[in-house]
KOLMAR-399414 format. One record per residue (C-alpha): residue in three letters; x, y, z. Coordinates in steps of 0.5 Angstrom, whole numbers, padded with zeros to 4 digits, always signed. Each point is the difference from the previous one (the first is absolute). Last residue first. Example, Ala and Ser with C-alpha at 12.3 -4.5 7.8 and 13.67 -1.06 7.14 Angstrom:
BEGIN
Ser+0027-0002+0014
Ala-0002-0007+0002
% end
This chain:
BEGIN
Unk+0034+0012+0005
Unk-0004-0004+0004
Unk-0005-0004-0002
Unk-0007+0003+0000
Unk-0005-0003+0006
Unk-0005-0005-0001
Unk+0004-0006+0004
Unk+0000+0003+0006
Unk-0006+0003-0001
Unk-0003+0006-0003
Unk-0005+0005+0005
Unk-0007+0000-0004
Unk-0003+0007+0000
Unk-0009+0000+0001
Unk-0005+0000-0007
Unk-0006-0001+0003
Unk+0000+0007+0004
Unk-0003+0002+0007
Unk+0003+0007+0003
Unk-0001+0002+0007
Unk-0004+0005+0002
Unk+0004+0008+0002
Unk-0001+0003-0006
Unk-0008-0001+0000
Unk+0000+0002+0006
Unk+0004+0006+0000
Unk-0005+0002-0006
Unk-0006-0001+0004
Unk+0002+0004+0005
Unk+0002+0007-0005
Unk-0007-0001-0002
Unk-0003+0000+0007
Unk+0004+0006+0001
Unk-0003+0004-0006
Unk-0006-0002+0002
Unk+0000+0003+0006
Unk+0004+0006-0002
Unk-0006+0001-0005
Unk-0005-0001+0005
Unk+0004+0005+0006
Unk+0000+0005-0006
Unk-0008+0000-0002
Unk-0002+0000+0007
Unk+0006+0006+0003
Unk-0003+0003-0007
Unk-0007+0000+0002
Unk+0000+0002+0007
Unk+0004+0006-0001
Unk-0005+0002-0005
Unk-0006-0001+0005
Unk+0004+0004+0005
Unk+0001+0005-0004
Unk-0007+0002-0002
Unk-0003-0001+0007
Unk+0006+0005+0002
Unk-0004+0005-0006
Unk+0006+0005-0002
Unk-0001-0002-0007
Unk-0009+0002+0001
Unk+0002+0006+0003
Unk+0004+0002-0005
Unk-0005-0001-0006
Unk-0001-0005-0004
Unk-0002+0003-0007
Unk-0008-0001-0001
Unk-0003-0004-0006
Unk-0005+0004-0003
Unk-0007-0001+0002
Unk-0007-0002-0004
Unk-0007+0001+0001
Unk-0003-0006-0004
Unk-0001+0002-0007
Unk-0005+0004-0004
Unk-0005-0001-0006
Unk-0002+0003-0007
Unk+0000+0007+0000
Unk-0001+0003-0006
Unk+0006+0004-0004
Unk-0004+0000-0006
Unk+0005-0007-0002
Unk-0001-0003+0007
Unk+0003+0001+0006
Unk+0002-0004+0006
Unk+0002+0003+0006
Unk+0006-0002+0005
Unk+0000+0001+0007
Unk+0005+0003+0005
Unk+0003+0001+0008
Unk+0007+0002+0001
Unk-0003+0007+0000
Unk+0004+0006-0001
Unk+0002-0003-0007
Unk+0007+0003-0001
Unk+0004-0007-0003
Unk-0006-0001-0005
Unk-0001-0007-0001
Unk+0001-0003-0007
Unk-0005-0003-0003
Unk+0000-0008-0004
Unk-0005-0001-0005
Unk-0003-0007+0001
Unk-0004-0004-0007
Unk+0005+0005-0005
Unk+0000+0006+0002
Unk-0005+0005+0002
Unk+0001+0008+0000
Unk+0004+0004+0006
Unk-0005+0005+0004
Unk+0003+0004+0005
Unk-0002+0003+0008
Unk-0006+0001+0001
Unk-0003+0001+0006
Unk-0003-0006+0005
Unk-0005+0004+0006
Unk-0005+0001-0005
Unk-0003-0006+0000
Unk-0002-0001+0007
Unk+0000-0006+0003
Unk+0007+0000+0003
Unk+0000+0006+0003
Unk+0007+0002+0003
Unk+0002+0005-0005
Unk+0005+0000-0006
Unk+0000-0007-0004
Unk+0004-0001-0006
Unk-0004-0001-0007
Unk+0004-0003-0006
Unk-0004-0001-0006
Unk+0000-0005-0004
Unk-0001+0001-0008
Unk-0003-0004-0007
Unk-0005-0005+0005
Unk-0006-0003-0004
Unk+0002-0007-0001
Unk-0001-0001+0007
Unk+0001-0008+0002
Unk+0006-0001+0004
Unk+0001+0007+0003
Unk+0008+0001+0000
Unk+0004+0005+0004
Unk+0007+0000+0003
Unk+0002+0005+0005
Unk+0009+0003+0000
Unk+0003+0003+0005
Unk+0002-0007+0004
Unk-0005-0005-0002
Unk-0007+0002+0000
Unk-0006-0005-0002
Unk-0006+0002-0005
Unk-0007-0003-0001
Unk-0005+0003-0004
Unk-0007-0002+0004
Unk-0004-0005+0000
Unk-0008+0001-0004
Unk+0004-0002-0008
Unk-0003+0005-0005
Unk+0004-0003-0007
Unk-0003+0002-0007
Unk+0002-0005-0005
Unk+0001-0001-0009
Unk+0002-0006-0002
Unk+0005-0004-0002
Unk+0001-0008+0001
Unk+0005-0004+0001
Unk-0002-0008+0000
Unk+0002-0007+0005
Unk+0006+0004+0002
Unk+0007-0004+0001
Unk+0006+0001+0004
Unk+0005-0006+0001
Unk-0003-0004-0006
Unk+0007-0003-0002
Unk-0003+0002-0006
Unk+0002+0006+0000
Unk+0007-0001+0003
Unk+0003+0005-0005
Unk-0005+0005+0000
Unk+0001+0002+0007
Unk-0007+0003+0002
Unk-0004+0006+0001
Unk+0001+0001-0008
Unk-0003+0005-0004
Unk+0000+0002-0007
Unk-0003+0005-0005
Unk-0002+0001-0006
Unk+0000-0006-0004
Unk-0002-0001-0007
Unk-0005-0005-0001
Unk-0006+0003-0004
Unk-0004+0003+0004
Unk+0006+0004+0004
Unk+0003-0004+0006
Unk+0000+0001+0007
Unk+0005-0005+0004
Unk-0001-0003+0007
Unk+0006-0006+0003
Unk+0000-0004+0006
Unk+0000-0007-0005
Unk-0005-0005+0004
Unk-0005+0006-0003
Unk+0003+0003-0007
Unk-0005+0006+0001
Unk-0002+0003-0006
Unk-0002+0007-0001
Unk-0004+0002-0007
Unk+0000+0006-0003
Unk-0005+0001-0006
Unk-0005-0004+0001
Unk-0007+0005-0001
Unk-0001+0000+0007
Unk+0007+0002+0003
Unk+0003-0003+0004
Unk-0001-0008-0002
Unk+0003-0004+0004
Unk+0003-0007-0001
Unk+0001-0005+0005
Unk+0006-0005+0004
Unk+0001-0006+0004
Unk+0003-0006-0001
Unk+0007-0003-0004
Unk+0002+0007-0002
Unk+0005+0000-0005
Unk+0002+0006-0002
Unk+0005+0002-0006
Unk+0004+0006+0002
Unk-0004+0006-0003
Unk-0007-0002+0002
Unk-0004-0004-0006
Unk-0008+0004-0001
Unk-0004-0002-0006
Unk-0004+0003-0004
Unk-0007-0002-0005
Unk+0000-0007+0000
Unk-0005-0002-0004
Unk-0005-0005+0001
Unk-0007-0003-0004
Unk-0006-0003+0002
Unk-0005+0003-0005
Unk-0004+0002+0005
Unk+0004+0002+0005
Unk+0005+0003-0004
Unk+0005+0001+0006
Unk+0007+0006+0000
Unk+0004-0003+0005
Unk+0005+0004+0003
Unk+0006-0004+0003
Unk+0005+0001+0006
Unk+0007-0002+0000
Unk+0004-0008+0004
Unk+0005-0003-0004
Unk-0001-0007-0001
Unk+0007-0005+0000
Unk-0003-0004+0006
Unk+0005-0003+0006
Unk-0001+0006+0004
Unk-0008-0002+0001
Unk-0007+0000-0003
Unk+0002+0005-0005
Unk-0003+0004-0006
Unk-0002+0004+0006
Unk-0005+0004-0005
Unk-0003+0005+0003
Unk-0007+0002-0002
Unk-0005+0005-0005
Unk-0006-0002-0003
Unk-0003+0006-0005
Unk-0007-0002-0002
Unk-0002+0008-0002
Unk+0001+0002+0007
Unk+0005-0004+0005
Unk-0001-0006+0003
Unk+0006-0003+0005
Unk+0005-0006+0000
Unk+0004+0001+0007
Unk+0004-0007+0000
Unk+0003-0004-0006
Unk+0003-0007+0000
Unk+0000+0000-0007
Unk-0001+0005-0006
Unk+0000-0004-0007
Unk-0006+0003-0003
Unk+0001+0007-0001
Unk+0007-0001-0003
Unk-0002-0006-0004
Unk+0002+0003-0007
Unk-0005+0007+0002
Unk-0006-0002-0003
Unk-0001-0005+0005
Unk-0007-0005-0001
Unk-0003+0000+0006
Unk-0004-0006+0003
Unk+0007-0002+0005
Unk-0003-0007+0004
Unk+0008-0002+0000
Unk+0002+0007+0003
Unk-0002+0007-0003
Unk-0006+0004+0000
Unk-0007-0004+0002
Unk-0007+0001-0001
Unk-0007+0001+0003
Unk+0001-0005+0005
Unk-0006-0001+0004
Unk-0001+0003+0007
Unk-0008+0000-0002
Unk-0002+0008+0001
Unk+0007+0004+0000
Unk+0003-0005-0006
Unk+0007-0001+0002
Unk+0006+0002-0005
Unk+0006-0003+0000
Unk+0008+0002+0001
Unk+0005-0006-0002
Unk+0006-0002+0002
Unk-0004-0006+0003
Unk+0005+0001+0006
Unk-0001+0006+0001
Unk-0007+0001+0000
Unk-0002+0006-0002
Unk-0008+0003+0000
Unk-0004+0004-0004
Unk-0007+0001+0003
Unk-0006+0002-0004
Unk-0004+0006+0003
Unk-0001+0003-0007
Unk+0006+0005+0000
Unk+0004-0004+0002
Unk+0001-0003+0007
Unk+0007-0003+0004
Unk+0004-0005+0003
Unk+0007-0001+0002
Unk+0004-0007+0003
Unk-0003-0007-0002
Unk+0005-0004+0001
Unk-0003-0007-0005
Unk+0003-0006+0001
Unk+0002+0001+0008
Unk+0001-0007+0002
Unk-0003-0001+0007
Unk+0006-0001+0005
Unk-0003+0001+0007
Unk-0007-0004-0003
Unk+0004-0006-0001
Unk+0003-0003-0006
Unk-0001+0005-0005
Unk+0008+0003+0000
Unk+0007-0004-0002
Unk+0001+0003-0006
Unk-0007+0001-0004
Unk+0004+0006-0006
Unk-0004+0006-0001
Unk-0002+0001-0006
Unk-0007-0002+0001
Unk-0005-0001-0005
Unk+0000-0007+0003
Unk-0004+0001+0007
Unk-0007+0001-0005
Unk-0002+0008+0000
Unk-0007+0001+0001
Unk-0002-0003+0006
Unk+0006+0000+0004
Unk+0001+0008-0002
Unk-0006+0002+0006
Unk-0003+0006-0001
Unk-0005+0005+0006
Unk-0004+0005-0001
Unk-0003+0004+0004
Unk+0003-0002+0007
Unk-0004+0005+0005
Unk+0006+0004+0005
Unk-0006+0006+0001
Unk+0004+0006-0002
Unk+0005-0003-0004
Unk-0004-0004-0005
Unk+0004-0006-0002
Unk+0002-0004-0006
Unk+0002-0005+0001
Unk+0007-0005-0004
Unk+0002-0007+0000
Unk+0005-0004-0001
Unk+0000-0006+0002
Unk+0007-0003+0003
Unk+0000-0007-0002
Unk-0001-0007+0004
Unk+0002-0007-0002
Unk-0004-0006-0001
Unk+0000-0003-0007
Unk+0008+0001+0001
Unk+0005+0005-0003
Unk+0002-0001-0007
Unk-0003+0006-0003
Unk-0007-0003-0002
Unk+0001-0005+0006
Unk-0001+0007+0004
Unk-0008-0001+0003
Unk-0001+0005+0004
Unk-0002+0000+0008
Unk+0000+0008+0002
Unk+0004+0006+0002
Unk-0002+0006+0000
Unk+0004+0006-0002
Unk-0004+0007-0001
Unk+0000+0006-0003
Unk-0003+0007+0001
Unk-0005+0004-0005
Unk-0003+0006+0005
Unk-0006+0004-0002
Unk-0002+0007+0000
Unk-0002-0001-0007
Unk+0007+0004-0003
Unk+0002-0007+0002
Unk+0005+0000+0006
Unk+0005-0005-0001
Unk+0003-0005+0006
Unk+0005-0004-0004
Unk+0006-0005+0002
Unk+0001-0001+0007
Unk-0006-0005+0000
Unk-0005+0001+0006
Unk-0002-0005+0005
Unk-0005-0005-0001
Unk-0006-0003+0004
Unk-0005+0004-0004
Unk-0001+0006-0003
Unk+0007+0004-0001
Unk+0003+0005+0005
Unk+0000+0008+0000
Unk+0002+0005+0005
Unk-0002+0006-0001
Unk+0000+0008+0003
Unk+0008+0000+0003
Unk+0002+0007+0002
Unk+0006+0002-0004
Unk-0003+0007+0000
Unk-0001+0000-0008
Unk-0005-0007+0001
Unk+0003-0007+0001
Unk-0003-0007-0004
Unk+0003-0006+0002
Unk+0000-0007-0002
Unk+0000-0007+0004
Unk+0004-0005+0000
Unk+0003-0007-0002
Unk+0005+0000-0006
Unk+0002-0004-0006
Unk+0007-0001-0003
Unk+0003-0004+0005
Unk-0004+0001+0007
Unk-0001+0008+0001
Unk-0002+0003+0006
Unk-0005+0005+0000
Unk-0001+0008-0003
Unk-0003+0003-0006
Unk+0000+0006-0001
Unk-0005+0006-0002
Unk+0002+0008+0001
Unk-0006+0004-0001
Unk-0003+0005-0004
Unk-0007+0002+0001
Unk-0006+0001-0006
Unk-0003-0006+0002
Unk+0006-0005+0000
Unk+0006+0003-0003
Unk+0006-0005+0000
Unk+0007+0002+0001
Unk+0006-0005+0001
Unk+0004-0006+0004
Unk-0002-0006-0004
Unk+0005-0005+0006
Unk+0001+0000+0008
Unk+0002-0005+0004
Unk+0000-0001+0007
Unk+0003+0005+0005
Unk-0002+0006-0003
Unk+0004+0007+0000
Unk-0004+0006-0002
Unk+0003+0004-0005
Unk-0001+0007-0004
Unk+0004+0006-0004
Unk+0006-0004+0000
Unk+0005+0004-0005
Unk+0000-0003-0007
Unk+0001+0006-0003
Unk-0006-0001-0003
Unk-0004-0001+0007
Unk+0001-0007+0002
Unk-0007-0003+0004
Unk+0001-0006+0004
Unk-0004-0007+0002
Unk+0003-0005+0005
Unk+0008-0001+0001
Unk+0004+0002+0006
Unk+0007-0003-0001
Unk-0001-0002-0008
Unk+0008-0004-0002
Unk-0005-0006+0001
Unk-0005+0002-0004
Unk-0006+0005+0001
Unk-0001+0006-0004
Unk-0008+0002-0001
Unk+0001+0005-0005
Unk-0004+0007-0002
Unk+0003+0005-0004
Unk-0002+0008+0000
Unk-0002+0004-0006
Unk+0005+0003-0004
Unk-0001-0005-0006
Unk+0007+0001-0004
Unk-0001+0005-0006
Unk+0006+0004+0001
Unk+0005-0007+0000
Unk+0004-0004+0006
Unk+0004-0005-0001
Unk+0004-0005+0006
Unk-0004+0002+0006
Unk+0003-0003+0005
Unk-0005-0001+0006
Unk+0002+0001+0008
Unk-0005-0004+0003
Unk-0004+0002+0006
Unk+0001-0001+0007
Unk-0004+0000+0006
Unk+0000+0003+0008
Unk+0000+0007-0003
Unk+0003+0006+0003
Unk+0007-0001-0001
Unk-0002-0004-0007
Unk+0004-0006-0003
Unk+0001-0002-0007
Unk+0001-0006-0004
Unk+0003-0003-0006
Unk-0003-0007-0002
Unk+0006-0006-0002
Unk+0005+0006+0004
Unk+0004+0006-0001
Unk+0004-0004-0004
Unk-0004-0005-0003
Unk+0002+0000-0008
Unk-0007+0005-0001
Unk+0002+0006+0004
Unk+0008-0001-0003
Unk-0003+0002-0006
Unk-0001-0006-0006
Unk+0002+0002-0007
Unk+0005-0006+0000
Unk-0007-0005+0002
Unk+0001-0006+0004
Unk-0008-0002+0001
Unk+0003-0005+0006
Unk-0003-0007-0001
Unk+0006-0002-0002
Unk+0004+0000+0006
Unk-0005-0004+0003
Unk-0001-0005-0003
Unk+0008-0001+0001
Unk+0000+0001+0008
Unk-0004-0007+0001
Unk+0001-0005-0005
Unk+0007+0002-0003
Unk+0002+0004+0008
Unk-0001-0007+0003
Unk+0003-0005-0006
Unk+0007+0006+0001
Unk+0000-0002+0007
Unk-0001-0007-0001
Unk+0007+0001-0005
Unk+0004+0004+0006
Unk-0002-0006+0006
Unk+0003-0004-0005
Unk+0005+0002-0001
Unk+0001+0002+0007
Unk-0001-0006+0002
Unk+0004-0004-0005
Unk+0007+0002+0004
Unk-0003-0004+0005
Unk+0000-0006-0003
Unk+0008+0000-0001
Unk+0001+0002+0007
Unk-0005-0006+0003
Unk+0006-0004-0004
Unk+0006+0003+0002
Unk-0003+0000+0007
Unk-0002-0008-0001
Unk+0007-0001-0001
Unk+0003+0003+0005
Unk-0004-0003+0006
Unk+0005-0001+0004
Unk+0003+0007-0001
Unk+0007+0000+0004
Unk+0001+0006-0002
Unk+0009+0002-0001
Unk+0005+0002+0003
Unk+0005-0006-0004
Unk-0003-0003-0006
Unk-0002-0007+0002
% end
């Protein structure tokens, strides 16, 4: 044996086991690499990667920018607005964001700018955030409830200008109601959709003779006094197999109905018929006001129109939001996609229908400047009554654009990253633009920090300045005891003053004006945060409390640092254990002498 050598027993073995080792890291390096294929890869191309896109749409300032407030308790999204034209609706937006990267989210009000104007934060899901006109008043109606998959089990809201909740409409019968439609008729009526699961044969769709559906249905309400009008049901007449959508592992139980038809809109022309879109039929029909029987179909495998566009107007498919306008016009928005695996691209579409003649021609459609693909959600406006601007919301897409009528966009803007569009991060069921005239019953709110007061009125449309008012006699209930001081303009949701050094109270108020100078409502009483004076430094009780805490704070961290200290010396002072021990050499072992 070598001399001053280890004595390894197990040499061999050792040499063996380090030769196996040396595999580990390959191929611990090769599962790492399958991980990130499977994984990470499906990912990556899900980005919408773009060379034109702004730092805001790459994520950033994160997947749904957002600002927050001094004197109000929620955020708000921080918008891009990535093109801008004169002709732009100047009108204001109405959105119902939610998401994963939404942190209050419920129905909101944008001003043109993309300023908050309005939110109110509901803890469940909020979805058709817009204005509606029900006997000659304007109100805010939403939907709200929970959402299981892509249906909803809710109840909708109708809210007057003070913010004030007057209705609250449900379904006639054991239902709850859908997410996806609450429209008020020019009647005074409410069209609102339903999902009810019932026993379905799905043989014809390789299901089994006993399966379940998801039915789509439709009532007609009378607002007032909550009596179903009509009620429609898709099962009796459209068969399961006119569906696009694949069974898949659902129709077995009545937890996992088979969603075949998804209704998602409904609306009346002029006659009183209904016009109805079914998702996953790809198709838009018309109901018979009277019977409930079909009067015809658009597009889909039951499709009775003769495309006079090359199969632009008929090819639509997983569409969402179709709408009846004069003259036989049909607008919707065309997902064109189910899922990020499609190659659709997502546009709205005019239709122009002759009836009678059963004929399609598309007459506009609107593509958003960057491809978009939303696999959900999404609708078509006509703002103005003649079809001349159209806004389109790209619904899972967290986007809005203005077009003119014949496709050609005005003005664009993101409340979300662009390029994680389609991880669904920040999504809006629809966007609207309307008209609002806002009185809420609270008063503005405002906080001051140092020698500055911030001021917002969550709701108010009609506040353009704030006025300061100080406080100068010891009457509290008389009005004339504030004089005024300044007047600053509104800006943005929250307008930050600046408190006047020589102010000869510390006490004051803000007042809200309107355009004519109208006074709309008033703060609290507010103080101006006061300087500590010498007395308050020289308090003893002060002192000792100071004392108190650092002789605290000290003796804590000089315990720990000794209780470090100990643990050092303990580890240094344990013996040391090692498998590999120095043999000594024997008599026999030792070297020849030189």
């Amino acid at each position: 044996m070598p001399p001053w050598t280890w004595k390894l027993p197990c040499a061999r073995r050792t040499r063996l086991s380090l030769s196996g080792l040396q595999l580990v890291p390959v191929g611990a390096l090769i599962s790492l690499l399958y991980l990130f294929y499977l994984f990470v890869v499906p990912q990556l191309l899900r980005l919408r990667l773009r060379t034109d896109l702004s730092w805001y749409d790459l994520g950033l300032y994160g997947f749904g920018p957002s600002q927050s407030y001094v004197s109000f308790d929620y955020e708000s999204p921080i918008v891009q607005i990535s093109q801008w034209d004169a002709g732009c609706d100047p009108r204001y937006t109405f959105l119902a964001p939610r998401g994963d990267s939404i942190a209050h989210p419920g129905p909101m009000i944008l001003d043109a700018e993309g300023n908050l104007v309005w939110t109110k934060h509901n803890w469940e899901t909020t979805q058709d955030f817009k204005v509606q006109r029900y006997r000659g008043q304007d109100y805010l109606t939403y939907w709200e409830g929970g959402e299981i998959g892509s249906r909803g089990y809710g109840s909708w809201y109708m809210l007057d200008s003070t913010y004030t909740q007057r209705y609250e409409i449900n379904p006639v019968g054991n239902y709850g109601g859908d997410l996806h439609e609450f429209h008020i008729t020019p009647e005074g009526t409410a069209l609102v959709s339903i999902y009810d699961p019932v026993p379905a044969d799905l043989t014809s769709v390789g299901g089994p003779a006993l399966g379940w559906i998801f039915d789509g249905v439709f009532q007609e309400l009378d607002i007032e006094t909550g009596e179903l009008l009509f009620e429609w049901r898709a099962s009796k007449h459209y068969p399961v197999n006119s569906t696009f959508e694949p069974l898949g592992r659902t129709g077995r139980t009545r937890e996992s109905a088979f969603d075949y038809y998804h209704i998602n809109s409904v609306d009346k022309d002029e006659d009183g018929n209904y016009i109805v879109s079914a998702r996953h039929l790809h198709a838009v029909s018309c109901i018979d006001r009277n019977t409930g029987a079909v009067l015809w179909t658009l597009g889909g495998k039951l499709n009775d129109f003769m495309d006079r566009s090359d199969g632009a107007a008929t090819d639509f498919s997983w569409q969402h939001d179709a709408r009846w306008h004069a003259n036989s016009t049909l607008t919707l928005f065309d997902n064109a996609a189910h899922s990020n695996e499609d190659v659709g691209e997502s546009h709205g579409v005019v239709i122009d229908l002759d009836v009678a003649a059963r004929e399609a021609t598309r007459r506009a459609a609107y593509y958003h400047p960057q491809q978009m693909k939303a696999v959900s959600q999404g609708n078509v406006q006509f703002l103005e009554e003649d079809g001349g601007r159209v806004l389109v919301g790209w619904g899972h897409s967290a986007a809005y654009t203005e077009y003119t009528a014949d496709g050609q966009p005005l003005c664009n803007v993101h409340f979300g990253a662009s390029a994680w569009f389609t991880f669904g991060r920040v999504v809006s069921y629809r966007a609207f633009k309307d008209r609002w005239v806002g009185h809420p019953q609270n008063p503005p709110d405002a906080e001051v920090v140092g020698d500055r007061v911030y001021v917002s009125w969550n709701g108010a449309t009609e506040v353009t300045a704030w006025r300061l008012e100080v406080w100068d006699a010891e009457d509290f209930d008389n009005e004339a005891a504030f004089e005024v001081v300044a007047q600053f303009a509104k800006t943005g949701f929250e307008t930050e003053i600046e408190i006047p050094s020589d102010l000869e109270s510390p006490l004051f108020r803000i007042a809200a004006l309107d355009v004519d100078g109208k006074f709309l409502g008033v703060t609290d009483v507010l103080q101006r945060e006061q300087e500590m004076n010498l007395p308050e430094l020289l308090n003893l009780h002060n002192w000792i409390l100071g004392v108190a805490f650092v002789m605290a704070g000290g003796g804590l961290i000089a315990g720990l640092y000794r209780c470090c200290c100990c643990c050092r010396l303990f580890r240094r002072c344990r013996p040391r254990f090692n498998e590999y021990q120095l043999v000594p050499l024997g008599e026999d072992d030792r070297p020849p002498p030189v």
